[in-house]
N, C-alpha and C positions, 0 to 999 in steps of 0.2 A: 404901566409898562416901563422897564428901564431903558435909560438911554441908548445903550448896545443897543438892546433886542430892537430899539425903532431905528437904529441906522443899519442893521444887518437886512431889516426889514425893507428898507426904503434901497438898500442896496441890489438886494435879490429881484425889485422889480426893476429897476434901471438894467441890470444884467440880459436878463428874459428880454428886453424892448431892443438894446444895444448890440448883445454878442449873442442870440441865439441860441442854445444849445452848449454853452462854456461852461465847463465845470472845474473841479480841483483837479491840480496835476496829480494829487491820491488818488483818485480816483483812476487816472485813466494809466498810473502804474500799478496799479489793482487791476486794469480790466489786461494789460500788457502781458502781468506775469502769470494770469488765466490761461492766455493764449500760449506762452511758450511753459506752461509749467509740464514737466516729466513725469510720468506716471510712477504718483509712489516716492517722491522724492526722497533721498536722506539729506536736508538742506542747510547749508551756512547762512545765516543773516548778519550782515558786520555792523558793527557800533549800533544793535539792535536797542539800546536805550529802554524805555518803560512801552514801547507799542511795534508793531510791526508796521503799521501806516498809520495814519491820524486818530488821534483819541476818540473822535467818533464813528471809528470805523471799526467796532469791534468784533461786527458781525462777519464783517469781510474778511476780519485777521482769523475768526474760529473756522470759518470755512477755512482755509487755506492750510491750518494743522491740519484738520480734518483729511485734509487729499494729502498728507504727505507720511512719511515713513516715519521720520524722523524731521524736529526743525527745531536747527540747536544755536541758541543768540549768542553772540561775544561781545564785551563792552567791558572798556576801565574804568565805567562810572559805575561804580559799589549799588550806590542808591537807585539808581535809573535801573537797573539789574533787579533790588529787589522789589521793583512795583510792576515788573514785567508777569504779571498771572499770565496773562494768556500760553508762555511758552514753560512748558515744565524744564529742558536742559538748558539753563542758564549758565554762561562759561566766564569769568572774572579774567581775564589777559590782552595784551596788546596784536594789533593788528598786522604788526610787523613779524612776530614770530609767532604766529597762529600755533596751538600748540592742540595741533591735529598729523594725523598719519598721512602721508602721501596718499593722492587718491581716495579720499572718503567720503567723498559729495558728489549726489547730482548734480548741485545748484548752488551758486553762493551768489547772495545780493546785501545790497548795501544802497538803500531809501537815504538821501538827504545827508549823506556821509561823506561820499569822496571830497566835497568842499573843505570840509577839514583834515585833508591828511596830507602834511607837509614834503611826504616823499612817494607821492601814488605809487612810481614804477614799482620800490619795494614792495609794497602790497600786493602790488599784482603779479609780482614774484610769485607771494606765498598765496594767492589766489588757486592761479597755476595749479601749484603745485600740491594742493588740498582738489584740486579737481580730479574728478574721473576722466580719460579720456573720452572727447566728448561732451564734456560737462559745458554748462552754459553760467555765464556770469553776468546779472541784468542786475544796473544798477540807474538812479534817478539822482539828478541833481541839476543845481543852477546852471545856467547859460553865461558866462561873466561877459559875451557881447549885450547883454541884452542890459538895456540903457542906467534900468531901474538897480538892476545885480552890481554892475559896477559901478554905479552911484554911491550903492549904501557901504557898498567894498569900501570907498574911501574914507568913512565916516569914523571917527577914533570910536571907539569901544565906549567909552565912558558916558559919550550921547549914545553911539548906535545900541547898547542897552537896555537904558531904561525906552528906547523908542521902539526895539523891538517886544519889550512888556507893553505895552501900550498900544499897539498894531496889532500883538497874536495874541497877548496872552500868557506870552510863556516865560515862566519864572527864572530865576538869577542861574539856578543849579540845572536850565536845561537849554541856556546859551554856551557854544564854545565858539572858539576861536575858527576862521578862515585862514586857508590859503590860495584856492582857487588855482591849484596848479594841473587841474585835468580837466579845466572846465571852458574847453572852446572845444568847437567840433575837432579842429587843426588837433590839437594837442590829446583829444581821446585819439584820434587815427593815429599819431606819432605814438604814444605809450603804449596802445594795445599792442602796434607790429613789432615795436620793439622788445615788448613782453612775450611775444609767441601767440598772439590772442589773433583770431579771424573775425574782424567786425562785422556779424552778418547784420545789424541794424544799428542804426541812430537815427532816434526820433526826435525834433524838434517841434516842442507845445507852447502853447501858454495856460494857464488855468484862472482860479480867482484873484481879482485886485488884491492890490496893497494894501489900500489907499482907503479901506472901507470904513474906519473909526474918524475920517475926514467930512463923511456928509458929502456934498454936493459938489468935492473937490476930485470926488474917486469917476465921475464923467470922466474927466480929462484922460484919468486910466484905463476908463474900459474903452475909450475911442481909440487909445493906442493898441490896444489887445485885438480890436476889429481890426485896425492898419496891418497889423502884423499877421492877420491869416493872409493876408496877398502873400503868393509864392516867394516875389521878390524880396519880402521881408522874413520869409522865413528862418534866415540865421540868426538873427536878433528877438528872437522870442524867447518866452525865459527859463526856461527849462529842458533839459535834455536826459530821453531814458539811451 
């Protein structure tokens, strides 16, 4: 057995014993945009990259074509674009000038994205504005109160890199840059009102550890992921749909 598969192993039972019932924050913005999806959608996906949720979630991304009309990805990364199978309208342009009609979505979302966009309010401009009235925009991203988020926030790129290869996985050409500029509760409430947007939810979660290629050092994380269901710690959890 390789070393991963025994520390993911040894990790999944410490989970089950510590936090109960925790799973990925994929998942439970999978189980989210079940509940608020629109019958039949025509749907925008932003910086939809090579999956619609996690690489092992493919089944969840085929259902989800499946319930909707249309579900059309956008991304300026060439390459992430053409390993995206799952979605047949893949669109090559930036997020700033969506280069869609006024009004032509149910739905736009954006998984694990708003973190990197340097100027949210614009986008949520042309969010807006590719919406139906009516239309809903659910998007998932980091919490930057949450201890671990702005920890690694400070970290120069040149470490925080190869440590993020090394933590998930994930290769040179599927790290971009942060800026964490929508990402406290404060500052979604200020950019949505400001945008024209009515925030009927914000949910604050947490999901799986970091810290799991650590061994016996990811305890210390899942004890904080238990601390953090207490109510009083709920603004410091790490993720926000």
């Amino acid at each position: 057995m390789r070393l991963k598969d025994r520390l993911y192993g040894f990790y999944w039972r410490l989970e089950r014993k510590i936090v109960p019932g925790n799973t990925s924050t994929q998942n439970i913005y999978f189980r989210e945009l079940k509940r608020v999806l629109p019958e039949q959608p025509v749907w925008l996906d932003l910086g939809c990259g090579h999956q619609l949720f996690a690489e092992w979630m493919a089944s969840e991304q085929a259902e989800m074509v499946r319930r909707s009309k249309q579900l059309v990805g956008i991304d300026l990364d060439r390459i992430g674009l053409s390993k995206h199978t799952g979605l047949r309208d893949r669109v090559e342009g930036t997020l700033e000038r969506l280069p869609f009609r006024d009004a032509a979505f149910d739905l736009v979302t954006a998984n694990m994205v708003v973190e990197h966009l340097a100027d949210p309010g614009r986008i949520l401009q042309e969010v807006r504005r590719v919406l139906k009235s009516g239309g809903l925009f659910v998007f998932h991203t980091p919490n930057y109160l949450n201890i671990k988020i702005f920890a690694v926030s400070r970290v120069p790129g040149f470490i925080k890199n190869p440590l993020i290869r090394f933590f998930e996985g994930r290769r040179e050409d599927d790290i971009f840059k942060t800026y964490y500029q929508m990402n406290t509760p404060g500052r979604v409430r200020k950019l949505c009102a400001r945008g024209g947007f009515e925030l009927s939810s914000l949910t604050l979660t947490d999901g799986s550890a970091m810290t799991i290629m650590l061994g016996p050092v990811v305890i210390v994380e899942l004890l904080w992921i238990k601390l953090c269901r207490l109510e009083a710690l709920k603004s410091v959890r790490s993720n926000m749909m």
